[in-house]
Steps between C-alpha positions, in 0.01 A plus 500: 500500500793749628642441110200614357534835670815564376393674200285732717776622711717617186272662369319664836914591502529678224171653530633672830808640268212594205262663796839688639624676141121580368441791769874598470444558133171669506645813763823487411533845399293596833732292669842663332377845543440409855864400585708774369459672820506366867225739630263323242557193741149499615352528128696176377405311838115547396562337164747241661144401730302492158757254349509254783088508510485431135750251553330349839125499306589292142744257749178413648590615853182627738732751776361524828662781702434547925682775666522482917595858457478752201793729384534832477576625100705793615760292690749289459516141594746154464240220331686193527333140416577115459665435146331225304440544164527708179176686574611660848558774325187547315248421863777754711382796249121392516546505873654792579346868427818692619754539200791262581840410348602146459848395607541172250706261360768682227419161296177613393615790291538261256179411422362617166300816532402435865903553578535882305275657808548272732844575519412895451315508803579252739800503735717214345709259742709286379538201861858394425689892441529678852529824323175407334353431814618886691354676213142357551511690843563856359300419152234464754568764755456711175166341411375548877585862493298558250162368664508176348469125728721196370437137476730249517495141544671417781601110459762655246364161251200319432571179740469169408133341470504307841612809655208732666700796595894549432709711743495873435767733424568796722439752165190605562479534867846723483354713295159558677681541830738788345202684357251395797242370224234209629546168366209359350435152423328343250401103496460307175302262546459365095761537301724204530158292410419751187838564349775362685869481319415126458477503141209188463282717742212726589146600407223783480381545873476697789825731635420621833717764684493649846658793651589460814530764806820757419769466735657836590875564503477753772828544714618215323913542443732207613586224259316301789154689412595366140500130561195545724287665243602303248418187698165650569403566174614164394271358786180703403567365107588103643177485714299605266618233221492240748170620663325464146697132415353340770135618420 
């Protein structure tokens, strides 16, 4: 039986990279214009949202969004999330009002199309250069300063299949501590089942996502307060995921 589906998950495959150009092509020149300058941030993060619900809708994916608490568009926050599949990228934008900056993988500049913005307007890290890595702190102290949130993935990778939750990375808690922004995590529930990096895999179905309670960075400092909220913010994620696995 599992041969027979074969043929469907090549070509639900490379309808996902058909469904990802089609948009792109139709606003490119909306989207160009809307990256020559920095200040037209917010403009190109309402068409990025468009994109990702055109792509969401023809992949067959129903979203279901619940907030424990609501943000406020005219600050700045650190949206971090577990890292499962190709389409975290696309649910994050649907998710989230507040224009945000990705920090991402410098691989996927390379993607057709997707890869000429992409790498125009995300803050590129590249995991195995340590100069790579410093510059993704003032890239983003830059991005911060100009109203804007970030969102960054804090496993660093998408783990293995077996794996729930990886460790996180310190990244994204240094950052919100030195500009005393809240954290605010995001559970996906979905993805892994919908459109994992399993190539013989997913469906059209439900993606649910919650936002959890922000946790502040108030009079945090010490590379102790680091590890702590880190470790929180892991825990808040973890529970969830294991909370809804054993339902």
């Amino acid at each position: 039986m599992k041969v027979l589906k074969y043929p469907f998950w090549l070509l639900y495959r490379i309808w996902f990279y058909v469904v990802m150009a089609i948009p792109i092509l139709v606003m490119f020149p909306l989207l160009f214009i809307s990256i020559l300058k920095e200040a037209w941030y917010p403009f190109f993060f309402k068409l990025a949202q468009i994109w990702a619900r055109f792509i969401l809708v023809f992949m067959g994916f129903k979203t279901k969004i619940t907030k424990e608490e609501t943000t406020d568009i005219s600050k700045s926050y650190m949206f971090i999330a577990n890292h499962t599949s190709m389409t975290d990228i696309m649910l994050m934008l649907i998710a989230v009002k507040n224009p945000f900056v990705f920090v991402g993988k410098a691989e996927l500049a390379k993607i057709p199309l997707f890869g000429f913005f992409y790498k125009r307007t995300c803050i590129l890290v590249d995991r195995n250069n340590s100069k790579s890595r410093q510059a993704v702190f003032s890239r983003a102290q830059e991005r911060l300063k100009q109203g804007l949130s970030i969102c960054i993935f804090p496993e660093g990778l998408v783990p293995e299949e077996h794996i729930d939750l990886a460790e996180f990375k310190d990244g994204a808690f240094r950052l919100a501590i030195n500009h005393q922004i809240p954290i605010v995590p995001l559970t996906f529930y979905d993805n892994k089942k919908r459109f994992s990096y399993t190539f013989f895999s997913g469906s059209p179905g439900r993606m649910k996502v919650k936002m959890h309670r922000f946790i502040s960075t108030v009079s945090l400092e010490s590379k102790e307060d680091i590890i702590t909220l880190r470790e929180q913010s892991r825990s808040v994620i973890y529970n969830e995921l294991i909370k809804k696995k054993a339902q």
